[in-house]
MIBA-80428 format. One line per 3 residues: for each residue x, y, z of N, C-alpha, C. Coordinates in pm, 1 decimal. Layout:
BEGIN
X:Y:Z:X:Y:Z:X:Y:Z; ...
//
This chain:
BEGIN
82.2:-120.0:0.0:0.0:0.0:0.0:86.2:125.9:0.0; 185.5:127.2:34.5:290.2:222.0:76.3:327.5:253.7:-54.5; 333.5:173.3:-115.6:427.4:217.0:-276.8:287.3:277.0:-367.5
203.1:267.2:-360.0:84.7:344.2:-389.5:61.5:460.9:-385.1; 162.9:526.6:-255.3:124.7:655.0:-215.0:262.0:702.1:-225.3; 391.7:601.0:-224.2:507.1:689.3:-288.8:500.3:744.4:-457.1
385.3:663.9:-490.4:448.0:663.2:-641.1:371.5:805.6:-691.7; 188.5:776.5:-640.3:100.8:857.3:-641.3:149.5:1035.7:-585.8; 230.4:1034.6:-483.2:342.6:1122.0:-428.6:411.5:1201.7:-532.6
508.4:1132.9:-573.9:570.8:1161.9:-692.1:536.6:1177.6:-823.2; 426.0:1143.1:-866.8:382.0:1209.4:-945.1:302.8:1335.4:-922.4; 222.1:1356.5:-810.1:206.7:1452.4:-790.0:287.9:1546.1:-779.1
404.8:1573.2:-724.8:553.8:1681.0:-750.7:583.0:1683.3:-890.2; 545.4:1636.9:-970.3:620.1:1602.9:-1116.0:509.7:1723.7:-1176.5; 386.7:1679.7:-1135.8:288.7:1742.1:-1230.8:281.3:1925.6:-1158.3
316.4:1961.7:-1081.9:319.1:2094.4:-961.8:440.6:2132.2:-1051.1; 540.5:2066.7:-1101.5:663.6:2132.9:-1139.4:619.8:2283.0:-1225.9; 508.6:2271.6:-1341.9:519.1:2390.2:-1395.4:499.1:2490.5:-1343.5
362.2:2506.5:-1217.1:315.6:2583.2:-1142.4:422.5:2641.3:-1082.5; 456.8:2535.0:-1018.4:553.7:2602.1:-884.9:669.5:2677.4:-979.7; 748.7:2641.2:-1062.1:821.4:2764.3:-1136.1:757.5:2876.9:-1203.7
600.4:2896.3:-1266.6:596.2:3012.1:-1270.7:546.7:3096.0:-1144.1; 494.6:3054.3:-1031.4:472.9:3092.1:-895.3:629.9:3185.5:-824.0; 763.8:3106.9:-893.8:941.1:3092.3:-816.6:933.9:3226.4:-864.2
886.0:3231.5:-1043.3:895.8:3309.9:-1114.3:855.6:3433.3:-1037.6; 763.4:3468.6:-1001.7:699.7:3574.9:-972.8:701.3:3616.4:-858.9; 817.0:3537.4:-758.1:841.1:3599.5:-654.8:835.3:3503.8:-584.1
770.0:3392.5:-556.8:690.6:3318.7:-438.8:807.7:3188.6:-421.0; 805.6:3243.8:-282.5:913.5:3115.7:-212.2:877.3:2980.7:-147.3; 836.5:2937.0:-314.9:747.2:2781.2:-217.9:791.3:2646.1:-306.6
773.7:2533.5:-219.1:815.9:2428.8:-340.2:712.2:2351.7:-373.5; 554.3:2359.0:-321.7:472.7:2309.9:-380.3:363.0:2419.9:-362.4; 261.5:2413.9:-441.5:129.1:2497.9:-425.8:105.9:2473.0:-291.2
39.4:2377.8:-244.4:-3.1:2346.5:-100.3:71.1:2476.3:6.8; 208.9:2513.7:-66.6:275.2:2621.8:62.5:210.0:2738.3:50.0; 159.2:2781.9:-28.8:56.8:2865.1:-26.7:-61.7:2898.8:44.6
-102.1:2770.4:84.3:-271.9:2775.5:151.5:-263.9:2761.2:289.6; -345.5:2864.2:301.0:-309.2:2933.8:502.0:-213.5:3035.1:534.5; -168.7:3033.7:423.8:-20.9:3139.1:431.2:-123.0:3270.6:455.2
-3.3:3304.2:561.0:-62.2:3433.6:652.4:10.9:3574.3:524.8; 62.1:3523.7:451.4:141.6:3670.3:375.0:-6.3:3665.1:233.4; -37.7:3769.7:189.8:-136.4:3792.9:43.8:-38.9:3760.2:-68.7
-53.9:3743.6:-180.8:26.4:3709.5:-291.7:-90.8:3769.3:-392.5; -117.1:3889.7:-369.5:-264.6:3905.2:-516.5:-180.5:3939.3:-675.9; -16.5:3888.7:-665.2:-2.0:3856.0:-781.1:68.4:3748.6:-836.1
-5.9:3628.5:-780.2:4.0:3536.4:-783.1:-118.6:3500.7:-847.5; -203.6:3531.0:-772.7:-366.9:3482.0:-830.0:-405.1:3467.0:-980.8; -342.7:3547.3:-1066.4:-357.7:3494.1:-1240.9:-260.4:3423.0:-1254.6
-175.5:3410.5:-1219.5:-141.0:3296.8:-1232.3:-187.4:3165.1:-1179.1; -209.2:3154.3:-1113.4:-293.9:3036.9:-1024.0:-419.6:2985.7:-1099.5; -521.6:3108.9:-1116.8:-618.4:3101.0:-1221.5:-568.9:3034.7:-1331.1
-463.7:3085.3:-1436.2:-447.0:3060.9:-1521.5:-411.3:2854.8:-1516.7; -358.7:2812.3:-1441.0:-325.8:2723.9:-1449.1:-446.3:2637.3:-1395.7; -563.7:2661.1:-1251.0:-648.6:2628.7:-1257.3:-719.2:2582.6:-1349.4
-737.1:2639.4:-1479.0:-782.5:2589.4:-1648.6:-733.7:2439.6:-1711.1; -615.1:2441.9:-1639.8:-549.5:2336.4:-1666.5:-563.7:2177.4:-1667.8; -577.4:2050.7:-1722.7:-649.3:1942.2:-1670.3:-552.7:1847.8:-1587.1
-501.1:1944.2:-1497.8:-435.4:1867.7:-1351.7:-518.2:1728.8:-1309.6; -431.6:1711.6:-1220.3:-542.5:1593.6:-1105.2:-624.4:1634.2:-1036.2; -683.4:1606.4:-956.3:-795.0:1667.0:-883.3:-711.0:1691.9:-750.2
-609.7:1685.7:-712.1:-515.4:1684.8:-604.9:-441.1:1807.2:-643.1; -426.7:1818.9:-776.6:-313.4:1946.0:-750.7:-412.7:2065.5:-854.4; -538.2:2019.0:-868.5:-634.0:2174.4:-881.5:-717.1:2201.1:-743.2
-719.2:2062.3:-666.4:-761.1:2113.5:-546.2:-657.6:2253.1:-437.9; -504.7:2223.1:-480.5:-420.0:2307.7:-401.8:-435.9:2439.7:-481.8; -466.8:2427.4:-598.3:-427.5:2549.3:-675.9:-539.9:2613.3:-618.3
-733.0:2541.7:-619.8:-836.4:2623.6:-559.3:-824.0:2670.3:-425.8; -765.8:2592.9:-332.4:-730.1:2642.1:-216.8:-655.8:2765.5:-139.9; -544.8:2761.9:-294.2:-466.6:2909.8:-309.4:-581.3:2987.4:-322.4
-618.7:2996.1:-387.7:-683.1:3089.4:-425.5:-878.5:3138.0:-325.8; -867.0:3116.6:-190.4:-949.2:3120.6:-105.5:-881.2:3258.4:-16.7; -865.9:3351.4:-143.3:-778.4:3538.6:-103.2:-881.0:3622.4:-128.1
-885.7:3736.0:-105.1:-998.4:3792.0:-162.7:-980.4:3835.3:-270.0; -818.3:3873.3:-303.0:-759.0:3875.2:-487.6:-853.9:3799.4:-565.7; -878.7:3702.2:-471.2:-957.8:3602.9:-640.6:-1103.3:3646.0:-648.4
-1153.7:3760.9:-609.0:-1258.1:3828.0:-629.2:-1265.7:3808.4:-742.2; -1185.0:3862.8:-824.8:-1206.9:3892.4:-966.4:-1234.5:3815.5:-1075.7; -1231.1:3664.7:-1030.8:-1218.1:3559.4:-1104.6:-1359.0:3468.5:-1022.4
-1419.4:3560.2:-978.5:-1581.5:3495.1:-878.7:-1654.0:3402.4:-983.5; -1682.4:3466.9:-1115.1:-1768.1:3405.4:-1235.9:-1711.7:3258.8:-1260.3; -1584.0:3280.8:-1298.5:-1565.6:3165.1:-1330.0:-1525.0:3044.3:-1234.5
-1480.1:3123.2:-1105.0:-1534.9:2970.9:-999.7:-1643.2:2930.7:-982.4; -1703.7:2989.8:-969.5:-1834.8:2968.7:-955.5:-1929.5:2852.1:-1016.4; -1829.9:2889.4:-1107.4:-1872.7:2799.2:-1289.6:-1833.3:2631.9:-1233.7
-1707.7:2676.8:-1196.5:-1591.9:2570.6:-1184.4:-1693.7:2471.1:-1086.2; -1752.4:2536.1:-953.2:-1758.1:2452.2:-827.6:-1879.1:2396.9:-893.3; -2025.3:2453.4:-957.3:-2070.3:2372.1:-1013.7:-2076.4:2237.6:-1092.9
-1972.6:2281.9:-1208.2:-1965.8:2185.5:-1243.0:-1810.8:2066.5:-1164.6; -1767.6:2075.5:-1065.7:-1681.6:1985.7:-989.9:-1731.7:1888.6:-941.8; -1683.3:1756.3:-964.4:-1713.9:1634.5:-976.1:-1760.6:1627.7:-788.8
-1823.6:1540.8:-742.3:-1796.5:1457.5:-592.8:-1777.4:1310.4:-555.1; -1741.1:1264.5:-462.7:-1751.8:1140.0:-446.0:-1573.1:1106.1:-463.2; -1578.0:990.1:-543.4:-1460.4:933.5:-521.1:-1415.1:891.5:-695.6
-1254.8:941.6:-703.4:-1219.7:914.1:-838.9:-1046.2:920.4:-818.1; -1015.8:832.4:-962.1:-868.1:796.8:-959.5:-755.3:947.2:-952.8; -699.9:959.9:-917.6:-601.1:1103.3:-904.0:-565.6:1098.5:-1060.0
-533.8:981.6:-1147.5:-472.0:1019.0:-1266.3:-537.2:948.2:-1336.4; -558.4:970.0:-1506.2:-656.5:905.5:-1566.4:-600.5:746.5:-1562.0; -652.0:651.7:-1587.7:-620.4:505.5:-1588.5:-591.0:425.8:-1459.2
-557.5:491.3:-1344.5:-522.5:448.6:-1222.4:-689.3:372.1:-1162.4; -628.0:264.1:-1107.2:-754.6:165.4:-1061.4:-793.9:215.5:-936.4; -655.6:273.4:-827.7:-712.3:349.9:-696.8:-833.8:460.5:-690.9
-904.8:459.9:-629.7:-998.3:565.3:-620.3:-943.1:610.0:-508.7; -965.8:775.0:-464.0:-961.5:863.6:-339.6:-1037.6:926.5:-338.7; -1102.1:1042.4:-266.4:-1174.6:1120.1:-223.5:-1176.8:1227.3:-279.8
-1229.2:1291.0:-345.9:-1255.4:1394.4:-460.3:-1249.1:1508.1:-406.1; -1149.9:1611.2:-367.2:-1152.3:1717.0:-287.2:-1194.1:1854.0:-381.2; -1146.8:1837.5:-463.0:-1159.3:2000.8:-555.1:-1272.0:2064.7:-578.2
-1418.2:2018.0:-543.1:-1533.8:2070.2:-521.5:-1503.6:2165.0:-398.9; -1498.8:2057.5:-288.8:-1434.7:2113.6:-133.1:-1329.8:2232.6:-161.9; -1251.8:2216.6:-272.4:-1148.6:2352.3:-262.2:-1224.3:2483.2:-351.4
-1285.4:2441.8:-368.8:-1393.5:2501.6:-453.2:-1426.2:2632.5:-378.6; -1488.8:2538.5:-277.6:-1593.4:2571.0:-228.4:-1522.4:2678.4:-53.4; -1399.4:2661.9:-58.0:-1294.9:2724.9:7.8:-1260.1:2867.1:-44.6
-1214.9:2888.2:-225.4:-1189.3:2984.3:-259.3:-1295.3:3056.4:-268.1; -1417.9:3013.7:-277.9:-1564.9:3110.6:-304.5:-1550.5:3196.1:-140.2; -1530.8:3120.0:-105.0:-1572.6:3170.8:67.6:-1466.4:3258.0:105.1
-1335.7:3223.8:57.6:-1232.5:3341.6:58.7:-1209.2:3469.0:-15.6; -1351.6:3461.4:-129.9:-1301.0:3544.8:-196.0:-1474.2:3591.5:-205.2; -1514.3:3595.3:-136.4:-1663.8:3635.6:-159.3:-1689.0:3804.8:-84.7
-1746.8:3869.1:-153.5:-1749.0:4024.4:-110.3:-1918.2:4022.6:-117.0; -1983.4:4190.5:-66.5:-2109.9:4219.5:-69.5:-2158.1:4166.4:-178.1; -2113.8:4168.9:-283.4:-2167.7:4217.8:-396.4:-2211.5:4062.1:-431.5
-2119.4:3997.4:-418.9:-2171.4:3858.5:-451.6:-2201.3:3712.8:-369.2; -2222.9:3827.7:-236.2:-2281.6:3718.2:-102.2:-2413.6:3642.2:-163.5; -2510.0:3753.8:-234.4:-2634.1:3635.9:-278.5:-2594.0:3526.8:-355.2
-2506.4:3511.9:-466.4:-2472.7:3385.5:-492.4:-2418.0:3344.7:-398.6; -2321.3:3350.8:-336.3:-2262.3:3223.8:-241.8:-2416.3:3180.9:-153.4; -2492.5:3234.5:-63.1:-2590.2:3228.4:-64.9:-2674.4:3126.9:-136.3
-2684.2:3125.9:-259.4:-2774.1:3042.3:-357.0:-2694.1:2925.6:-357.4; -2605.2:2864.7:-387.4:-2496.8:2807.4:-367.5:-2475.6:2699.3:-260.3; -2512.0:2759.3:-183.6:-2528.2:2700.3:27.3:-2637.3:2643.4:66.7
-2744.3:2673.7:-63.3:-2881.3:2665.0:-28.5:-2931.9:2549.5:-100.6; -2831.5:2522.3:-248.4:-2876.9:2381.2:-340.0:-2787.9:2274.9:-245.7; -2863.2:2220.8:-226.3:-2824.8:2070.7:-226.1:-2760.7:1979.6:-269.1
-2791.0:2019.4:-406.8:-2695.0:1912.0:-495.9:-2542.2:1971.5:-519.3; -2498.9:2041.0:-432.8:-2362.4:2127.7:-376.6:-2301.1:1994.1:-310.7; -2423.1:1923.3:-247.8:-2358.6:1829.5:-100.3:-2260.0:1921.8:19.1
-2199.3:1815.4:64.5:-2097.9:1845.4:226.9:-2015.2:1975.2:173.9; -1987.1:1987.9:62.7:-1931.4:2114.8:12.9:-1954.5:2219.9:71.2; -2091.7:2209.8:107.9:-2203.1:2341.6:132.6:-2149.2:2400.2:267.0
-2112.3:2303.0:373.1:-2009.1:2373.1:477.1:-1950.1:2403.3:461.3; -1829.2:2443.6:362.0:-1713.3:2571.9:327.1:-1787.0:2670.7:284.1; -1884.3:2686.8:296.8:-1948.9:2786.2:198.9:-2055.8:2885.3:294.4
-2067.1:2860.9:455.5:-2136.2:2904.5:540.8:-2042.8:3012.2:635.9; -1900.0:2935.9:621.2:-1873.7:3076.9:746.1:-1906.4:3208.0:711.1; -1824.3:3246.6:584.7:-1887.2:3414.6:585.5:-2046.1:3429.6:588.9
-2117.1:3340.7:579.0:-2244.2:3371.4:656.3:-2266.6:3433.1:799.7; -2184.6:3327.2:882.9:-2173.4:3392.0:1011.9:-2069.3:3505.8:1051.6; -1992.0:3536.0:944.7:-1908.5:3623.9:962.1:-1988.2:3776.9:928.7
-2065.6:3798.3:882.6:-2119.4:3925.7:776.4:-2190.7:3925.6:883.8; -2237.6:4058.0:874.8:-2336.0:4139.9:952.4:-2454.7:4179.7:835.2; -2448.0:4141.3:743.0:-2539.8:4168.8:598.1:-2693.2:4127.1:654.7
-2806.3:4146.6:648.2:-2913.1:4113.4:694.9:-2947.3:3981.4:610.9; -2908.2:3992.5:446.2:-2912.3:3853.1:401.6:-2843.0:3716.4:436.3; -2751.2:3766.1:501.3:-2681.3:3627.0:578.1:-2769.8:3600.3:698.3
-2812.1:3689.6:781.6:-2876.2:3633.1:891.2:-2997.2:3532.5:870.4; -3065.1:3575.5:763.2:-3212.5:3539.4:729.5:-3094.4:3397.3:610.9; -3053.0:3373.6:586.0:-3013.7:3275.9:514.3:-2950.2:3219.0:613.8
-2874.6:3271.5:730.7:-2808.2:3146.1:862.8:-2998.4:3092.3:913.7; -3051.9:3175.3:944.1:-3166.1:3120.0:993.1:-3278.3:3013.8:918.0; -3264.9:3026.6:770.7:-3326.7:2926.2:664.1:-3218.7:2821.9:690.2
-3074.8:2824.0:686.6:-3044.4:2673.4:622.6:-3000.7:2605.2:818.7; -3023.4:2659.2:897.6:-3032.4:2630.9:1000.9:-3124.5:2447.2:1034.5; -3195.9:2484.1:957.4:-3287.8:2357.7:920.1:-3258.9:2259.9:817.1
-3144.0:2264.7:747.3:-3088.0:2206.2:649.0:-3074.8:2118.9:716.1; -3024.0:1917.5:693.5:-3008.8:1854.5:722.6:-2832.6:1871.0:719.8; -2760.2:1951.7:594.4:-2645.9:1832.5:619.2:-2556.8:2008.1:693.7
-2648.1:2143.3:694.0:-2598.5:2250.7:765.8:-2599.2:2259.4:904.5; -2695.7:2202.9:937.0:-2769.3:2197.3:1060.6:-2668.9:2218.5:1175.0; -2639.3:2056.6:1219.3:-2548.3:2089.0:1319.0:-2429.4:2174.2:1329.1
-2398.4:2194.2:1238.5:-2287.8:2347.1:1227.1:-2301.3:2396.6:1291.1; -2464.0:2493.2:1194.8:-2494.4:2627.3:1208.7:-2560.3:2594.2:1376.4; -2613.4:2491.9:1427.0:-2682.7:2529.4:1564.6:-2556.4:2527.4:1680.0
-2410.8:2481.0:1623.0:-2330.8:2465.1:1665.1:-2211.7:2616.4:1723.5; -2300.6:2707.4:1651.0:-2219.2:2819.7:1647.4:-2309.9:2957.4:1765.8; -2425.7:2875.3:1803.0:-2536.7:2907.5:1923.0:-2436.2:2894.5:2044.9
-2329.2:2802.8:2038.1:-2310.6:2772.5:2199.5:-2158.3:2886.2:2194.8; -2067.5:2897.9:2127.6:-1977.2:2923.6:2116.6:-1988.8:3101.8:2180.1
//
C-alpha cells in the first residue's frame, strides 16, 4: 500500500513542477502549491497565475491546491468563473490520474468551495448564498457558510436562519449558538 502513495506522491511533484516555477517566477518562495494555503502573507499577484493554471487538466489533487490558493480575496475577480468551476466539480470518489484503478476522495469541489468563501465580497454574497442553499452542492455546502456567520449583511442572517434547518448545515450552524 505504501508504494501506492510513494508513487502517487511523486507524481504529484512532477505534475506541480510547472506551477511552482511560474509561482518561483513571480516571486513566491514555495516548493509546492499546497505552501501557499493558510499562508498568513497575500500574494494578489500570484492569483492569475494560479487562475491561469487552474484551467489546466491537472489531477484533482493538484487543482484542489491550486483552488485552495486561491481562497484570497484577490480572487474576487475571477468569482464568475469559480463559480462555474464549483458547479460543475465532480464529488464522491475518483482515480487522481486518468487510468489508475485506486480511487480517493474527490476534494476540488471542497477547494472550490474554500476559494468562493475566501473570496466572496457584498456584492456577490447572494450567490454564495444560492450556492449554500442547493443541495446538490452536497458536504461542500459547509465551506461555503462561514462568511455567513461572519457578515453582519441582513441577508446572511435570514439565510443562517433558513439553512439552520438544512439537514447536512444543521449541526454546524446550531453549533455556532453555543460558542
Amino acid at each position: 500500500m505504501s508504494d501506492i502513495w510513494a508513487i502517487r506522491d511523486s507524481r504529484l511533484l512532477e505534475e506541480e513542477k510547472p506551477i511552482v516555477n511560474d509561482l518561483r517566477e513571480a516571486g513566491a518562495n514555495i516548493t509546492s502549491i499546497w505552501d501557499l494555503v493558510n499562508s498568513r502573507s497575500g500574494y494578489p499577484n500570484l492569483v492569475p497565475i494560479l487562475m491561469k493554471h487552474l484551467q489546466f487538466p491537472y489531477s484533482d489533487r493538484t487543482r484542489s491546491g491550486i483552488a485552495r490558493a486561491l481562497a484570497v480575496p484577490a480572487a474576487s475577480e475571477y468569482w464568475d468563473f469559480l463559480v462555474q468551476q464549483y458547479i460543475n466539480a465532480k464529488q464522491g470518489k475518483g482515480s487522481v490520474f486518468p487510468g489508475e484503478e485506486t480511487e480517493f476522495v474527490l476534494g476540488f469541489k471542497e477547494a472550490l468551495a474554500c476559494a468562493l468563501s475566501g473570496s466572496v465580497t457584498e456584492e456577490t454574497l447572494p450567490q454564495l448564498i444560492e450556492l449554500a442553499k442547493d443541495p446538490a452542492n452536497g458536504e461542500s455546502r459547509l465551506l461555503l457558510i462561514g462568511p455567513l456567520r461572519r457578515s453582519k449583511a441582513v441577508i446572511s442572517k435570514d439565510a443562517v436562519d433558513e439553512l439552520r434547518h438544512d439537514p447536512q448545515l444543521a449541526k454546524e450552524i446550531n453549533s455556532w449558538r453555543k460558542k
